[in-house]
N, C-alpha and C positions, 0 to 999 in steps of 0.2 A: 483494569478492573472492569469485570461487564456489568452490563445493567442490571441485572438479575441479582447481582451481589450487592447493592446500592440498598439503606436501609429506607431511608426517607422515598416515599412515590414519588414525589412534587418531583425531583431530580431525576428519577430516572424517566417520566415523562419529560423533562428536556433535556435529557441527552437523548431520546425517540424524536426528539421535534429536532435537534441538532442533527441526526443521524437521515431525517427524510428532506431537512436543507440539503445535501451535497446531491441529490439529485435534483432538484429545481437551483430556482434563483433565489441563491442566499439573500439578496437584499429584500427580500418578500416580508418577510419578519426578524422583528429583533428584539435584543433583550428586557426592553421595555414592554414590548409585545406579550413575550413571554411569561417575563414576570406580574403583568395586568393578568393574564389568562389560571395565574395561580394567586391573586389578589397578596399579592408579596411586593415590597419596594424593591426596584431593582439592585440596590445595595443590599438587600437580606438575601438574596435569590445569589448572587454573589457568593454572598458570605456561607450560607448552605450547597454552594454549588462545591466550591472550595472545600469544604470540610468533609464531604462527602468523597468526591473524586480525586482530590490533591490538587488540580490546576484550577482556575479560572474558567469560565464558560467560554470566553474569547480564545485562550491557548489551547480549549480541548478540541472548539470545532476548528481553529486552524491545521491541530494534530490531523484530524480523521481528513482533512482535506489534503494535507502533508501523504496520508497511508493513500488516499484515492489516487493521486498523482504515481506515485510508488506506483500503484498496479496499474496504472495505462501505461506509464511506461516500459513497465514489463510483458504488457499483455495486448499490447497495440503497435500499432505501426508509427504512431504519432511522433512527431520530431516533438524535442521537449518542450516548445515555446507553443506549441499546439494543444498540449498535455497539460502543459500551467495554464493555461486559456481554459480549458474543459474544466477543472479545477478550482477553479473561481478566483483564481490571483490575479494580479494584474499587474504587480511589478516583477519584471523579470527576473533582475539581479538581486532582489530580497527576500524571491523564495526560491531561488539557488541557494544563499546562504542561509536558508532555514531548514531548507533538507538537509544542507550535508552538516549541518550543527546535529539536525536529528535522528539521523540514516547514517554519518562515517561516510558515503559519499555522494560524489556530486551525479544529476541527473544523468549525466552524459557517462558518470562512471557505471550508474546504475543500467541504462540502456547496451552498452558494452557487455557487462558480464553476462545479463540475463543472455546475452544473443551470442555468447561463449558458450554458457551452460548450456542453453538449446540445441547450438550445433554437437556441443561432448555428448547429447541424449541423442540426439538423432543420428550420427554416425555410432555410439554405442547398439542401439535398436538395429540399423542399417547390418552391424555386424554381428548381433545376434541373430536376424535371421539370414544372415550368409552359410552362415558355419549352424545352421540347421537347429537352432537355439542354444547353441555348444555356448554362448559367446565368445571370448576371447580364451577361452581354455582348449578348443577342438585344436585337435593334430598340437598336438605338448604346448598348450599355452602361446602357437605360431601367433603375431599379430593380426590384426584383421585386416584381409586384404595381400597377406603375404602367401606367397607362395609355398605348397609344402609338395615333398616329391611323395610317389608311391609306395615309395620303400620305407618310411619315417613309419 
């Protein structure tokens, strides 16, 4: 659900104050913090957090810290213990098993496919413009990179 859909303000200004945590340091403010700055106890702030977005304030910003991790891994060079550091976790082995409860798989599986998928685009493009943007259909669907005689 985005913010935009959220009925109540109070909440979707903190999930804005959740969402510019993952670029600073999470421990700067918290839900005490939070919930003072909308004069709510932080059991109501809770409670309306909840009702509003379905999880907890605790489960949502560890989620959107869970999707950050997800795209450095995907979209950096970072080994995964580098990644969950930038990330703001700090135990190794317990947001391993929070990605792959939340994701289906594990970082290292996620770092593999993406760097699959990259090279199937990058050798696809490579042979798209080999074969003159034909891609793999120029000279009767030949492979990329196969040889076709003059007579075909």
């Amino acid at each position: 659900m985005g913010s935009n859909e959220l009925s109540d303000s109070r909440i979707r200004w903190v999930i804005e104050e959740l969402e510019v945590l993952l670029n600073e340091d999470s421990s700067k403010l918290t839900l005490s913090d939070l919930a003072g700055r909308l004069n709510l106890s932080v059991s109501r702030l809770r409670h309306l957090f909840r009702d509003e977005v379905g999880v907890s304030p605790g489960r949502y910003h560890k989620l959107l810290r869970l999707k950050r991790l997800r795209n450095l891994l995907v979209q950096s060079n970072l080994c995964v213990k580098e990644a969950i550091a930038a990330s703001g976790f700090s135990d190794f082995s317990h947001t391993v098993r929070d990605y792959k409860a939340f994701f289906g798989l594990s970082p290292h599986q996620t770092i593999r496919l993406s760097r699959n998928l990259n090279q199937a685009i990058a050798g696809r493009r490579a042979c798209t413009v080999s074969n003159g943007g034909q891609g793999n259909r120029a000279k009767e669907s030949a492979p990329c990179g196969a040889a076709t005689s003059a007579n075909e």
